[in-house]
N, C-alpha and C positions, 0 to 999 in steps of 0.2 A: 228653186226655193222650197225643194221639198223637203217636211221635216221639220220646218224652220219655226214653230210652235206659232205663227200667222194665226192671229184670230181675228185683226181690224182687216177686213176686207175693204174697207172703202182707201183704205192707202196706196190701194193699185191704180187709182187716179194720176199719182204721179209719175205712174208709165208712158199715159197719153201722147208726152212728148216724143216719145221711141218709136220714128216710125220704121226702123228696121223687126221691132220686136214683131217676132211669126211664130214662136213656140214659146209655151208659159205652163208651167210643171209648180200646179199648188197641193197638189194631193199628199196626205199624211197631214196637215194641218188644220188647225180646229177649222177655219174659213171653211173649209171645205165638205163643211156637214151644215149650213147653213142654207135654207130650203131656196131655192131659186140661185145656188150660189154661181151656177153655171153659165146662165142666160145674163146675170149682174156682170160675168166677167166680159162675156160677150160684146155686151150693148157699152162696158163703159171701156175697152179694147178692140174695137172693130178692126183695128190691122193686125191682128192674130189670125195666123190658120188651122193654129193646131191646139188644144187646151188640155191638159194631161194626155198626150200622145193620142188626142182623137181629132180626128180636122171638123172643123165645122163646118154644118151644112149651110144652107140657105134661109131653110125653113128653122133655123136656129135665129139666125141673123135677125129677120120678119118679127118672128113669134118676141123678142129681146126688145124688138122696137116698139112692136103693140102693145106691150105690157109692163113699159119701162116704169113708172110710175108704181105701178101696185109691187112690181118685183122687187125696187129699191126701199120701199115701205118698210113690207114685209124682213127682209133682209136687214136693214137695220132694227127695227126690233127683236128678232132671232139675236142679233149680234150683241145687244145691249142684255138682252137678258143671260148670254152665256157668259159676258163678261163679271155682271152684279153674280153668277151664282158660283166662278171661279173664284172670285174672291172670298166670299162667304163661307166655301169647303176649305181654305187655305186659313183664314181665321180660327175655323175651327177643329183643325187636324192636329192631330197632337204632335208636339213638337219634339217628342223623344220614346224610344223603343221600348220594349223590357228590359233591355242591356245598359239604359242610359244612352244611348247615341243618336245624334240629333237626326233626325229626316229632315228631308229636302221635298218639297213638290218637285212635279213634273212639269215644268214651267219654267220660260224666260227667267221670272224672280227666285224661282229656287236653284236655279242651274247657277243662279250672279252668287245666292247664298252659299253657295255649296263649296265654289271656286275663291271666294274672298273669308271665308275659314278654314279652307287649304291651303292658303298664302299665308297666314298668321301661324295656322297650325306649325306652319314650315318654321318661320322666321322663331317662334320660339321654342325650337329644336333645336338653335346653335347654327341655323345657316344665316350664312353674309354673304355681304359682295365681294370677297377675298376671288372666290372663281365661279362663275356662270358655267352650268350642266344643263344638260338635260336628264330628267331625273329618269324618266322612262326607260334611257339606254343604260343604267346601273342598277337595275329594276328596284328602288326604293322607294320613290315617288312617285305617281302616276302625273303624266303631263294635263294639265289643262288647258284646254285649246291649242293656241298659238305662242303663249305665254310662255318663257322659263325661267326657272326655279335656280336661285342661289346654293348652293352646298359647299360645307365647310367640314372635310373628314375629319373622324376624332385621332389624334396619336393613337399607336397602337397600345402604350402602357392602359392607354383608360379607356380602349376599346375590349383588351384583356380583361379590366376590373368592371368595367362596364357588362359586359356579352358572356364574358367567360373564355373567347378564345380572341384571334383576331382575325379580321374582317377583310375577307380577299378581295383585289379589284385590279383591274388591268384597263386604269383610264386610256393610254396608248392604242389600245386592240393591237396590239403585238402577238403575232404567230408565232408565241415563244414554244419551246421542248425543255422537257426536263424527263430525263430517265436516270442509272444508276448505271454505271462503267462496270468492267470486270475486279478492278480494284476496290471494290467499295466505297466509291463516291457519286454523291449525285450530283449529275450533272445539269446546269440549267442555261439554254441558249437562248438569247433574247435577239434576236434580228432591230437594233438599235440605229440602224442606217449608216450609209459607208461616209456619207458626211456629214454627223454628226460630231462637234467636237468632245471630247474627252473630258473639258472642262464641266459640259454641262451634263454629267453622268455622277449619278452619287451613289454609293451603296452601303446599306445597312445590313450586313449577318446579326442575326439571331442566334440561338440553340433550334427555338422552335417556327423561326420565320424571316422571311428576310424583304428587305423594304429596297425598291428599287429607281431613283428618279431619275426621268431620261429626259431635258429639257421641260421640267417644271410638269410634266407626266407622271404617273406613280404607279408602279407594278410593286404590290402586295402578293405575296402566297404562305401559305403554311406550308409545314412540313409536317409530313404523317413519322417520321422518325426521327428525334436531336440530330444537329450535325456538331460541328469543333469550328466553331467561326477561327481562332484563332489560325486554325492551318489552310483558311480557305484563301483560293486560288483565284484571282479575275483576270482576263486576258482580252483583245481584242484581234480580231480577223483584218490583215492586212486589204485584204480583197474586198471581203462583203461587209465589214466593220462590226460586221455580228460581235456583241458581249457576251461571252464564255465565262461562268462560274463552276468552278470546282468545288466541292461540299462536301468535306471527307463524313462520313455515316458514322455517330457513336459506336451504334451496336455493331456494324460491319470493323471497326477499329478493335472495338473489344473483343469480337468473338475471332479477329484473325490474330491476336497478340493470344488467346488462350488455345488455340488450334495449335500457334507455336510451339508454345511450351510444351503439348501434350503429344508433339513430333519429338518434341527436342528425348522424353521422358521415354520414347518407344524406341529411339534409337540408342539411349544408354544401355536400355535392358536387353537390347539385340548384342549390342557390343560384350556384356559379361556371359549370357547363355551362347554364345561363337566364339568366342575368343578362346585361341589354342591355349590346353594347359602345359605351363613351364612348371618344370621336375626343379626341384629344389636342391640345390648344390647344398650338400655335405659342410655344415661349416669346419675348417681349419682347428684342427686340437694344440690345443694350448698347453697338455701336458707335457716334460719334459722327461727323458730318460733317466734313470740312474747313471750313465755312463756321462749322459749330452750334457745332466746337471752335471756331475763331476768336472766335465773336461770346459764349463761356461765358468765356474769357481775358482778352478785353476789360472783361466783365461786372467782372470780379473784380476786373482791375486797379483800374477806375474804385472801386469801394468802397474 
């Protein structure tokens, strides 16, 4: 019970009935700066042998008995007055910072206040009971206590207009890989289980992100570089059932279609600076002889 903000000491009466109880750990609680609080636990626990990891002696036991009366006295008015002066500082603590932000005491009723405007705060955030999380393991919400917390993610359009960008998460905890092949596409594996059906697998390409749901699970990522959803590739592994995305890379598309062309450009101009020179044949003279005209004249006439 250590810790546990215990200031009514006389509630440990209802232990009496525990006759197994032999060790009892009240330190760190206010009870336990109450004067005689030791010999109170004593006298009204006699089948304890040990009281914050110290065993009791005999002359404990004795001195609890002889002076059971004035201990319990005492003890209860220490108790009454730390109670009336707790409340009194709690009335009059201010209920809000330089920042505007509410404080909480350090206290039973401020840990209820602090926990029951963390619930509300949640709920009028846009979380339901669509899916129960635990908000701790998406690090957004801190858990309280025992308790969990409803969350309902935002689509990504309005977590875009919302944030400015969108908001990664890997509800699954899938040991996925994503790196970039020699081809210029990045490649992203997700280990989706070898019997998981096909049906319950959705996928969303982006330019800038892609959205992936594996039985009502959602794997979110960005991309630090465009891809070309439309030429993207999804495959599944016969064996391990792993989901394979192929993700051709804008800039890796672009800059090997202009690498092209600027091969294509190097080997024209290799081809006219090597290429052997052809000697120019002589064109065929068209003029005719005085003799070849006479004898082409005659030719004709005679026909």
């Amino acid at each position: 019970m250590t810790v546990n903000y215990v200031e009514d000491l006389l509630s440990i009466r209802t232990l009496k009935q525990n006759y197994l109880l032999s060790d009892l750990h009240l330190v760190g609680n206010p009870c336990a700066n109450y004067p005689g609080y030791r010999l109170f636990v004593i006298g009204t626990l006699p089948q304890l042998a040990k009281l914050d990891s110290l065993e009791i002696t005999k002359s404990e036991r004795i001195k609890a008995k002889q002076q059971w009366e004035k201990i319990e006295k005492e003890l209860i008015e220490a108790q009454d007055a730390y109670i009336a002066e707790r409340k009194k500082k709690t009335e009059n603590a201010p209920k809000y910072n330089e920042k505007g932000e509410k404080l909480y005491g350090n206290d039973p009723e401020g840990r209820k206040a602090a926990a029951k405007d963390l619930r509300e705060t949640v709920e009028e955030a846009g979380y339901n009971e669509d899916r129960t999380v635990d908000g701790s393991k998406i690090g957004e919400l801190d858990r309280v206590g025992t308790t969990t917390t409803t969350y309902k993610r935002l689509p990504p359009t309005e977590e875009i207009e919302k944030f400015g960008k969108v908001m990664q998460c890997n509800e699954g905890k899938w040991d996925f890989k994503k790196y970039e092949d020699q081809k210029g596409n990045l490649i992203l594996d997700i280990p989706a289980g070898k019997y998981m059906s096909t049906a319950k697998i959705d996928i969303d390409v982006q330019p800038s992100y892609i959205q992936v749901m594996i039985n009502r699970k959602e794997l979110r990522l960005r991309f630090d570089d465009d891809v070309i959803p439309s030429k993207a590739i999804a495959q599944r592994s016969n064996v391990t059932g792993n989901l394979k995305l192929t993700l051709p890379l804008v800039k890796k598309t672009n800059r090997g279609i202009k690498q092209l062309s600027l091969e294509k450009e190097e080997e024209e101009k290799d081809v006219k600076t090597k290429a052997p020179l052809i000697k120019k044949k002589k064109p065929l003279s068209t003029k005719l002889t005085d003799d070849q005209l006479g004898q082409s004249t005659l030719a004709s006439i005679v026909r």
